[in-house]
KELONU-714901 format. One record per residue (C-alpha): residue in one letter; y, z, x. Coordinates in pm, 1 decimal. Last residue first. Example, Ala and Ser with C-alpha at 12.3 -4.5 7.8 and 13.67 -1.06 7.14 Angstrom:
residues 2
+------+----------+----------+----------+
| type |       c2 |       c3 |       c1 |
+------+----------+----------+----------+
|    s |   -106.0 |    714.0 |   1367.0 |
|    a |   -450.0 |    780.0 |   1230.0 |
+------+----------+----------+----------+
//
This chain:
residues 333
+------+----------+----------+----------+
| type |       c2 |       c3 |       c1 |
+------+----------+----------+----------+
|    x |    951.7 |   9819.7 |  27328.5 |
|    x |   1056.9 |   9762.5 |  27665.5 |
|    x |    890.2 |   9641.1 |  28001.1 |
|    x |    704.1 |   9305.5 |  27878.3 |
|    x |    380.9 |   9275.8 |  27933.9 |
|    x |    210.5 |   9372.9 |  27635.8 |
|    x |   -147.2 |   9340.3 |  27648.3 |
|    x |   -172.1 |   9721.4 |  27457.5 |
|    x |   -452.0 |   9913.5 |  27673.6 |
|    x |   -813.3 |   9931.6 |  27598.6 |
|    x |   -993.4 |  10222.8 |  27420.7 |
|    x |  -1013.0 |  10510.4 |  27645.1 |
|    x |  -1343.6 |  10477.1 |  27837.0 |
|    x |  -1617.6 |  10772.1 |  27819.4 |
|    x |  -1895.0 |  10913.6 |  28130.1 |
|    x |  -2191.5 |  11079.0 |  28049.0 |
|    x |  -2209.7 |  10960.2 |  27676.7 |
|    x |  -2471.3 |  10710.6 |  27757.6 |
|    x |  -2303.5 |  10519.2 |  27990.2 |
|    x |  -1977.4 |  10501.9 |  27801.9 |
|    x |  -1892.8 |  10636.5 |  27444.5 |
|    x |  -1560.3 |  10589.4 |  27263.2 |
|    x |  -1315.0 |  10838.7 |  27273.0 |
|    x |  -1347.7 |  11049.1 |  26979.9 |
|    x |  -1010.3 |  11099.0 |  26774.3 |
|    x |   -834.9 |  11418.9 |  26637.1 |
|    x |   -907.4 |  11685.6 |  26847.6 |
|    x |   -593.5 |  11876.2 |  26776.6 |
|    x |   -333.1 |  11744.5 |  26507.1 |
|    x |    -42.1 |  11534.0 |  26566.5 |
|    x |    210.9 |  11535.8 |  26302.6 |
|    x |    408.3 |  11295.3 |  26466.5 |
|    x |    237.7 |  11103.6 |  26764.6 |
|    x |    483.5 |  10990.1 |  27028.7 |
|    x |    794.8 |  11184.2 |  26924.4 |
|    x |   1121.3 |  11000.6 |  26933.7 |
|    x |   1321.3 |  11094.3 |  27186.8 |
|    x |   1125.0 |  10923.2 |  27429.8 |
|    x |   1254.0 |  10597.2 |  27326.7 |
|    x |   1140.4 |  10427.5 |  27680.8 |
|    x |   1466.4 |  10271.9 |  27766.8 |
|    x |   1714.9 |  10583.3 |  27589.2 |
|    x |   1530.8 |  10857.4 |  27723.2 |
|    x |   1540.5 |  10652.3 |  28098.2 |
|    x |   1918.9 |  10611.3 |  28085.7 |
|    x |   1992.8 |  10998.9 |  27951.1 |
|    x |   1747.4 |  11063.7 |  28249.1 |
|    x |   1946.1 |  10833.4 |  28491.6 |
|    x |   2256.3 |  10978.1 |  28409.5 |
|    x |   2156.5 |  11393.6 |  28397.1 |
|    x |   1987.8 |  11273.0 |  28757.9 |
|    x |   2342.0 |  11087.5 |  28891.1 |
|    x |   2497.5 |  11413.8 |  28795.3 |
|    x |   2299.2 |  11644.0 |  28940.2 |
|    x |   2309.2 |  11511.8 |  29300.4 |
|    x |   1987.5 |  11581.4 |  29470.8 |
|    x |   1845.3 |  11282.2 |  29485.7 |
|    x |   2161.2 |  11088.9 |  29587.9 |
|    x |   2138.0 |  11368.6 |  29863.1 |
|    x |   1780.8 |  11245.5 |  29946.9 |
|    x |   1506.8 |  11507.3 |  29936.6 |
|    x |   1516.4 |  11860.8 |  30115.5 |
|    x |   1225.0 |  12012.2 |  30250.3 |
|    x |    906.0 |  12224.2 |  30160.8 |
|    x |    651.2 |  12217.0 |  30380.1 |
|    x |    275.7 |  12083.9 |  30324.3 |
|    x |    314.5 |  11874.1 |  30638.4 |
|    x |    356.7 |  11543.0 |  30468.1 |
|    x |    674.2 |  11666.4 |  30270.5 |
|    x |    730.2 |  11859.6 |  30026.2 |
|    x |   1010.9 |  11851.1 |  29719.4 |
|    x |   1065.7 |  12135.4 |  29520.6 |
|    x |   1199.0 |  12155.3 |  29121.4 |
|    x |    913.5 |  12391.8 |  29068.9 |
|    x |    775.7 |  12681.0 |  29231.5 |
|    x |    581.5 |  12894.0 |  28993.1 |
|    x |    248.8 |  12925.7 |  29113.6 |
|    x |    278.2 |  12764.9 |  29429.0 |
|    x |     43.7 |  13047.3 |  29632.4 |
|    x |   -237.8 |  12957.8 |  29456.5 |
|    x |   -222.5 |  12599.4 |  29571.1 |
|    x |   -442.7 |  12298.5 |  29377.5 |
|    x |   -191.4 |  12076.2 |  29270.9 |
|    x |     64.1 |  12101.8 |  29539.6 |
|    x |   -204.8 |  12087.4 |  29764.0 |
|    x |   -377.1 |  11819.9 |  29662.9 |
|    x |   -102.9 |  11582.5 |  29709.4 |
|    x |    -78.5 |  11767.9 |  30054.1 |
|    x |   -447.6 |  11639.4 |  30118.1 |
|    x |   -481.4 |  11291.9 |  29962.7 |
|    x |   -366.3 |  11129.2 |  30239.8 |
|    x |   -575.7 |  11254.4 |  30476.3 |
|    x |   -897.8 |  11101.7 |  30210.9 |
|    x |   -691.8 |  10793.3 |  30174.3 |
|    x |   -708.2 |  10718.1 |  30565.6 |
|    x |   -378.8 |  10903.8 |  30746.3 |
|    x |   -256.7 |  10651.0 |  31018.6 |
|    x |   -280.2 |  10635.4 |  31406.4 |
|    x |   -495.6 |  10357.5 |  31388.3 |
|    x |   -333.2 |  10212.8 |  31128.8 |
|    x |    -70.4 |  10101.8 |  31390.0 |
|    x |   -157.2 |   9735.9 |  31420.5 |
|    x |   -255.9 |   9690.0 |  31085.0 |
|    x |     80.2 |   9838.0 |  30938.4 |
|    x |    271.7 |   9597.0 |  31143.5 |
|    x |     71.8 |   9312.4 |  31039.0 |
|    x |    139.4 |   9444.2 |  30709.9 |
|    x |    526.2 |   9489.0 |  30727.6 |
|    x |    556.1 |   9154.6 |  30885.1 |
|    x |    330.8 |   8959.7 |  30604.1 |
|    x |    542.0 |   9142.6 |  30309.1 |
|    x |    413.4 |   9433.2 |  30118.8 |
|    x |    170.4 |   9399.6 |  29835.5 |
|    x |   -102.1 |   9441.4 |  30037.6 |
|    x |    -51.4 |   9730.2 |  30183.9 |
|    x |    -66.3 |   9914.9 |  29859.7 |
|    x |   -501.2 |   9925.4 |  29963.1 |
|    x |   -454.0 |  10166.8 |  30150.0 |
|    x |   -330.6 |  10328.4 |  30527.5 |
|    x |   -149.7 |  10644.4 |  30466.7 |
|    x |    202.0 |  10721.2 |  30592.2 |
|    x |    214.1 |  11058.9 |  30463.3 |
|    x |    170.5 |  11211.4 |  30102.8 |
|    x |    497.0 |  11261.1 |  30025.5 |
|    x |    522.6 |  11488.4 |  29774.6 |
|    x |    703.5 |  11614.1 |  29450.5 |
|    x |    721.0 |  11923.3 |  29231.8 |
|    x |    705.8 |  11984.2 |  28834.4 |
|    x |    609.1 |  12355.4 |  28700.8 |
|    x |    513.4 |  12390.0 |  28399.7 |
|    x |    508.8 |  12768.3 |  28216.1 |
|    x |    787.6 |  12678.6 |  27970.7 |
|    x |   1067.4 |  12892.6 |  28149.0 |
|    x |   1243.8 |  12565.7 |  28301.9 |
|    x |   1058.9 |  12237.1 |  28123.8 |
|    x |   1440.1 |  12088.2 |  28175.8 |
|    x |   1490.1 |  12189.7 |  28522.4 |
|    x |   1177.0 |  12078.5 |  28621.4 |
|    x |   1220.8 |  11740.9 |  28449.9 |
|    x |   1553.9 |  11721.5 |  28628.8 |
|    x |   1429.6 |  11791.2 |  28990.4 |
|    x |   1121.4 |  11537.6 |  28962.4 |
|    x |   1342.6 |  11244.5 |  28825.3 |
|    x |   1572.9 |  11285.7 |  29131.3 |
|    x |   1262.3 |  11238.5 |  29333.4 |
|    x |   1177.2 |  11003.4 |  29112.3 |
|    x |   1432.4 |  10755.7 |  29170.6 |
|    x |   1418.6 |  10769.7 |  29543.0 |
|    x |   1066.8 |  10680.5 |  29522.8 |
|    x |   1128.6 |  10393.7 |  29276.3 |
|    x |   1410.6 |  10281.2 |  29541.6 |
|    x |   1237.5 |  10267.9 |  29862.4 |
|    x |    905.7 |  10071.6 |  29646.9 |
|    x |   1167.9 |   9813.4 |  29491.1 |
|    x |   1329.2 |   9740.7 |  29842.2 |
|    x |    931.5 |   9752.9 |  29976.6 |
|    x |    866.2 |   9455.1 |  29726.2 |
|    x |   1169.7 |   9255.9 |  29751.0 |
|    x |   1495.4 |   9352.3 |  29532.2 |
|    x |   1715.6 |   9112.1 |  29266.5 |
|    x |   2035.7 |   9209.0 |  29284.6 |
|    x |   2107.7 |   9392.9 |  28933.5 |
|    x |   1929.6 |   9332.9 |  28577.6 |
|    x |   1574.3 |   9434.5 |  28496.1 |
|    x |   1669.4 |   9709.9 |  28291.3 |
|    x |   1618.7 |  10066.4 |  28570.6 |
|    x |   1751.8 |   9809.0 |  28801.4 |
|    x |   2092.9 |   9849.2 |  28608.9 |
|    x |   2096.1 |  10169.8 |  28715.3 |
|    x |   2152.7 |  10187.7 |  29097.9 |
|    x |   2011.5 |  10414.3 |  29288.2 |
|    x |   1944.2 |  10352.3 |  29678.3 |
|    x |   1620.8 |  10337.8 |  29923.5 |
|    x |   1571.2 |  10418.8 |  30225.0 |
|    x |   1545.8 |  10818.9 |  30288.7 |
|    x |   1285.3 |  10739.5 |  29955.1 |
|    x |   1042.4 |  10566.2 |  30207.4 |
|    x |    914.7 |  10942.8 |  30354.6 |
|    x |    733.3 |  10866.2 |  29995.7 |
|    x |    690.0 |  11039.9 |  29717.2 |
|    x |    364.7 |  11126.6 |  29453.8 |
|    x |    515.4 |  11311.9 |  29138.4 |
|    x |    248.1 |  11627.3 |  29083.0 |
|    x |    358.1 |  11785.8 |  28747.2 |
|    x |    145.8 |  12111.8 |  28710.8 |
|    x |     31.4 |  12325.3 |  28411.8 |
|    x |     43.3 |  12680.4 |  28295.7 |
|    x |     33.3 |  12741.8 |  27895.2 |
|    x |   -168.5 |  12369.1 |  27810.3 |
|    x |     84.1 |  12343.4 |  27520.7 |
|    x |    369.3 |  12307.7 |  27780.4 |
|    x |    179.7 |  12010.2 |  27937.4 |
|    x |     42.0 |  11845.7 |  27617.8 |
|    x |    424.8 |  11851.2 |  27513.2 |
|    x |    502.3 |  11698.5 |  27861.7 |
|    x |    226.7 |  11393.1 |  27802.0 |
|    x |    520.6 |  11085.3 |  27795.2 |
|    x |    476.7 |  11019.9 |  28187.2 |
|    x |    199.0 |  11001.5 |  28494.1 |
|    x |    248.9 |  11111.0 |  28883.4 |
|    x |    -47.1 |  11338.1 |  28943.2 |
|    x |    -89.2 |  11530.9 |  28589.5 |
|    x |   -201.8 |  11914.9 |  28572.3 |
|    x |   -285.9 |  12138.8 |  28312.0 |
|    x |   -360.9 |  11880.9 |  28013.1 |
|    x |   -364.9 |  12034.6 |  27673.2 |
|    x |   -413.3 |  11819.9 |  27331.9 |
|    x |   -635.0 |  11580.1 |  27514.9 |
|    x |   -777.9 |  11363.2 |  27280.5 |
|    x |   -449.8 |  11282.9 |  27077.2 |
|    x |   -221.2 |  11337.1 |  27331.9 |
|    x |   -422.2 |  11077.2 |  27572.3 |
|    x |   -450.2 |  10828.5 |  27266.1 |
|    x |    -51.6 |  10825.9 |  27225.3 |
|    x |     -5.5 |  10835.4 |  27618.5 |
|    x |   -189.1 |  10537.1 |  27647.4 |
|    x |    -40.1 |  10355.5 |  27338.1 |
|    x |    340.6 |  10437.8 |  27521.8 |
|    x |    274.3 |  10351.6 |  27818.4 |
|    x |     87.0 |  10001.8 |  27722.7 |
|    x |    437.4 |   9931.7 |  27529.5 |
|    x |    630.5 |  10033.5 |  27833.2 |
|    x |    439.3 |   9816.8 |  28058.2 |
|    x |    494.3 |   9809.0 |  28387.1 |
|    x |    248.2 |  10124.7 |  28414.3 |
|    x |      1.8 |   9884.2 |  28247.8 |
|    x |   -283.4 |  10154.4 |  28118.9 |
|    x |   -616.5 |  10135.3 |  28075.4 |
|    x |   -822.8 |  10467.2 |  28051.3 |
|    x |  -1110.5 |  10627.1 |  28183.0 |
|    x |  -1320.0 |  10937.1 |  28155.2 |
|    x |  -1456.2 |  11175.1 |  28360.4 |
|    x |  -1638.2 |  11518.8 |  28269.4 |
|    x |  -1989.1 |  11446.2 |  28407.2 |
|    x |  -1890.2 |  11534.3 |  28780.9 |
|    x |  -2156.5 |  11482.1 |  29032.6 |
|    x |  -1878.4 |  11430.1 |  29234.8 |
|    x |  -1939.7 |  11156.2 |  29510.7 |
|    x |  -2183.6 |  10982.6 |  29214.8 |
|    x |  -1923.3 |  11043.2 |  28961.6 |
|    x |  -1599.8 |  10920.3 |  29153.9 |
|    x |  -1836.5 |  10620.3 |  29262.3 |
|    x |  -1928.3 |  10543.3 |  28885.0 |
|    x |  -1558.2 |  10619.8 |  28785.0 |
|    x |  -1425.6 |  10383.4 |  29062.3 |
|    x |  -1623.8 |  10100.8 |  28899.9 |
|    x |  -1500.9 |  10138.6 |  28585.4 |
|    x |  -1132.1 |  10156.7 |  28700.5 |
|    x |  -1189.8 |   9833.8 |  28909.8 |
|    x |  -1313.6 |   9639.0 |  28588.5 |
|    x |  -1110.7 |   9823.8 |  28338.5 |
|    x |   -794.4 |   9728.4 |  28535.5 |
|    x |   -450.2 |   9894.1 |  28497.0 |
|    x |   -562.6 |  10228.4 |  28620.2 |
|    x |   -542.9 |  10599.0 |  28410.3 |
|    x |   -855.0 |  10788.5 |  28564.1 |
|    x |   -869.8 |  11141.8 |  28318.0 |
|    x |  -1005.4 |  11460.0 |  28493.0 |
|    x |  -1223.0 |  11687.7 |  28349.3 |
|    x |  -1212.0 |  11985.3 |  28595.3 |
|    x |  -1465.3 |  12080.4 |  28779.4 |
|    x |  -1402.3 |  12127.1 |  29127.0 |
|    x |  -1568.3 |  11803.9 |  29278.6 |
|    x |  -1392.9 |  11629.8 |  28997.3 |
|    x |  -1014.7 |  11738.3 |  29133.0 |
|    x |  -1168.4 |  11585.9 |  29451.3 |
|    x |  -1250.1 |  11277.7 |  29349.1 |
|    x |   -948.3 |  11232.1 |  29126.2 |
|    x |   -774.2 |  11326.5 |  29459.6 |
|    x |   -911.0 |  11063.0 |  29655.6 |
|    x |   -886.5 |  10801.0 |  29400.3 |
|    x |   -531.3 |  10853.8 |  29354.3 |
|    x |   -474.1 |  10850.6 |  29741.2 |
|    x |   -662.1 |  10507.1 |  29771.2 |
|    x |   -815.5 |  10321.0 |  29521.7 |
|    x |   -916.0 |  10377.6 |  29146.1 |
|    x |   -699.0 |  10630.0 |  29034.2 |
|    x |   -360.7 |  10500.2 |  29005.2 |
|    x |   -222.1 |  10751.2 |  28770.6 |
|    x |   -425.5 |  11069.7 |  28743.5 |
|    x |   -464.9 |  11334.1 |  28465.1 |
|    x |   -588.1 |  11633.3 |  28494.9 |
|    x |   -836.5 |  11874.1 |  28218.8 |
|    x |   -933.9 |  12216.4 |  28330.7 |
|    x |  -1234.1 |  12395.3 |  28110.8 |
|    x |  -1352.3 |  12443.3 |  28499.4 |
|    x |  -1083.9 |  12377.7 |  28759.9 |
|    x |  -1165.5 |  12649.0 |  29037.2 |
|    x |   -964.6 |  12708.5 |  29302.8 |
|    x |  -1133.5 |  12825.9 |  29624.2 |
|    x |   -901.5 |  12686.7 |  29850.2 |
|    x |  -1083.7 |  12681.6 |  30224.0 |
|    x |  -1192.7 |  12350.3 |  30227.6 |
|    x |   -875.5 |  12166.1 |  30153.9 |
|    x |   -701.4 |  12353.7 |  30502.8 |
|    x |   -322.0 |  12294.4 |  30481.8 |
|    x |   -244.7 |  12067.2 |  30777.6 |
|    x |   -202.5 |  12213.7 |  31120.7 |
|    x |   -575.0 |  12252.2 |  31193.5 |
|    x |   -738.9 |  11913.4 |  31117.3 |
|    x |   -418.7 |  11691.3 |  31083.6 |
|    x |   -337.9 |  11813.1 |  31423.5 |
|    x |   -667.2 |  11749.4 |  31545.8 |
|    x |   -656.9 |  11401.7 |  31414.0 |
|    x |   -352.4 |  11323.2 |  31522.6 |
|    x |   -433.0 |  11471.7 |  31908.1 |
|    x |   -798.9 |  11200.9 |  31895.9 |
|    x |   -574.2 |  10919.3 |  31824.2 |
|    x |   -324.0 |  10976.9 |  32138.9 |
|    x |   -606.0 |  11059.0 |  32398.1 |
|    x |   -826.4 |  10719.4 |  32212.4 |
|    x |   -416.3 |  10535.1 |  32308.7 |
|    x |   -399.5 |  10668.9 |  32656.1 |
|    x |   -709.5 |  10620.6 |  32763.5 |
|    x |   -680.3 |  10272.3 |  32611.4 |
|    x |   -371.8 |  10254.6 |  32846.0 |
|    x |   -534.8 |  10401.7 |  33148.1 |
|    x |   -821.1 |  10141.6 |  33133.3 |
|    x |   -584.8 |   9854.3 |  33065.3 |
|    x |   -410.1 |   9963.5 |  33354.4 |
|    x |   -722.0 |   9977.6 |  33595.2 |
|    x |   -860.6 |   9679.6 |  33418.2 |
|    x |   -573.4 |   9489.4 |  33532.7 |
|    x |   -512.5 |   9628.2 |  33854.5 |
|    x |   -903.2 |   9593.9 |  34010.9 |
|    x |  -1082.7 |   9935.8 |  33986.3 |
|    x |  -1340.1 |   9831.5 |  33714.6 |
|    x |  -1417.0 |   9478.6 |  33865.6 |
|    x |  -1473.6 |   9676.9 |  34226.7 |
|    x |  -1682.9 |   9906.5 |  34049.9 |
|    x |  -1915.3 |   9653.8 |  33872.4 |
|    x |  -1989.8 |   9548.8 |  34217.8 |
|    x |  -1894.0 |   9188.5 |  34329.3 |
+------+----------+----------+----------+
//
């Protein structure tokens, strides 16, 4: 039988078409990610004497964009949980880079009492930071800085999730993973339009974005069903680098000088969160809630001078480490 014959028979006919179908399918998202998206290569921004700070920086999106934000100069601060991950995304940040102005530091974002020392050693090294991706506590280094950028990382997720305040304490029905990751993105969206309406006039602007369904390393913490799913389709998904893209954009954008209190979606647009995101009320609530929880009305450093501690070296000086994070694991002071 010729190879022809085999070829032409029913099944591989259809299996032919629909793999076609699928490479035809593959091949348009990529294009459109290529020439509809905002264009990275073409932004000339320069980050020199710039310092950033990003949360979850040694996989996925957060690497991506530390990467990036090193490419163009600016000193950029890795905050991850693990030393031994965060360590080695420096060295690969650094060799993609050839940035010597990283640094790392250990901080438990579950951790209120590892918050709290991180952002105490970041305001004392860093007296002005001019853009942070999705961290807390640093807003007088922000305003200090002149013009700076919040950059809260979203999810098209937030449409699902729900606000309920006794979460924000550990009490309420308990939630599975992706009920916890709906309603953490619906709770800083609101977040993101009441801290830009409180650092109104100060010179920092505060947006947020959803990045796009990108396929990471987060995977993993959903449940089996939502994974398989997720590995079935990543072939039509963003990688990390995709990903990264709007994030980048709202923190690299000439033109969004000024715009604050905005939410964007995957396409670099502007659009409208949640209503329960949007309802001033439930946001004056949840911040009065979230002042009281973390004690932010009490400052972090009194008297805090510029320049007053040395971060401890790491391979020879090139590169520094934070000292390590508080082992603290419980969520309030």
């Amino acid at each position: 039988m010729s190879l022809w014959s085999v070829l032409s028979s029913p099944v591989w006919g259809a299996g032919s078409v629909l793999l076609i179908l699928v490479l035809l399918l593959r091949l348009s998202v990529r294009m459109w990610h290529k020439f509809y998206l905002w264009d990275l290569q073409h932004c000339s921004t320069d980050l020199t004497g710039k310092t950033a700070v990003v949360t979850g920086a040694n996989s996925g999106i957060g690497k991506a964009v530390s990467q990036e934000l090193a490419r163009r100069g600016a000193r950029v601060i890795l905050a991850c949980r693990s030393r031994e991950r965060g360590q080695q995304a420096l060295a690969e940040i650094q060799a993609a880079s050839k940035s010597s102005h990283l640094l790392l530091g250990e901080v438990d974002l579950s951790s209120m009492a590892s918050i709290r020392s991180f952002a105490q050693r970041l305001l004392q090294e860093c007296p002005e930071i001019h853009l942070l991706v999705n961290n807390a506590a640093v807003c007088g280094a922000l305003q200090r800085a002149g013009s700076a950028r919040v950059v809260n990382v979203s999810s098209f997720r937030q449409s699902h999730g729900y606000i309920d305040e006794d979460h924000l304490v550990g009490a309420g029905r308990p939630l599975a993973f992706n009920q916890n990751y709906d309603c953490s993105k619906l709770l800083l969206a609101s977040f993101t339009g009441k801290l830009a309406q409180r650092l109104r006039g100060t010179g920092v602007t505060v947006n947020s974005v959803d990045p796009g369904v990108a396929y990471t390393k987060i995977m993993k913490h959903f449940s089996w069903s939502y994974r398989i799913l997720f590995w079935l389709l990543s072939f039509f998904f963003k990688d990390s680098k995709q990903g990264a893209v709007p994030v980048l954009y709202l923190s690299l954008a000439k033109e969004l000088d000024g715009i604050s209190g905005k939410h964007f979606s995957s396409s670099c647009v502007i659009t409208l969160p949640p209503e329960a995101a949007q309802d001033p009320h439930v946001a004056q609530s949840l911040w009065n809630t979230s002042v009281r929880l973390t004690n932010l009305d009490k400052p972090l450093v009194p008297g805090l001078g510029r320049g007053s501690a040395t971060l401890r070296p790491l391979d020879q000086g090139v590169c520094r480490v934070l000292p390590g994070r508080t082992p603290t694991p419980q969520y309030r002071d």
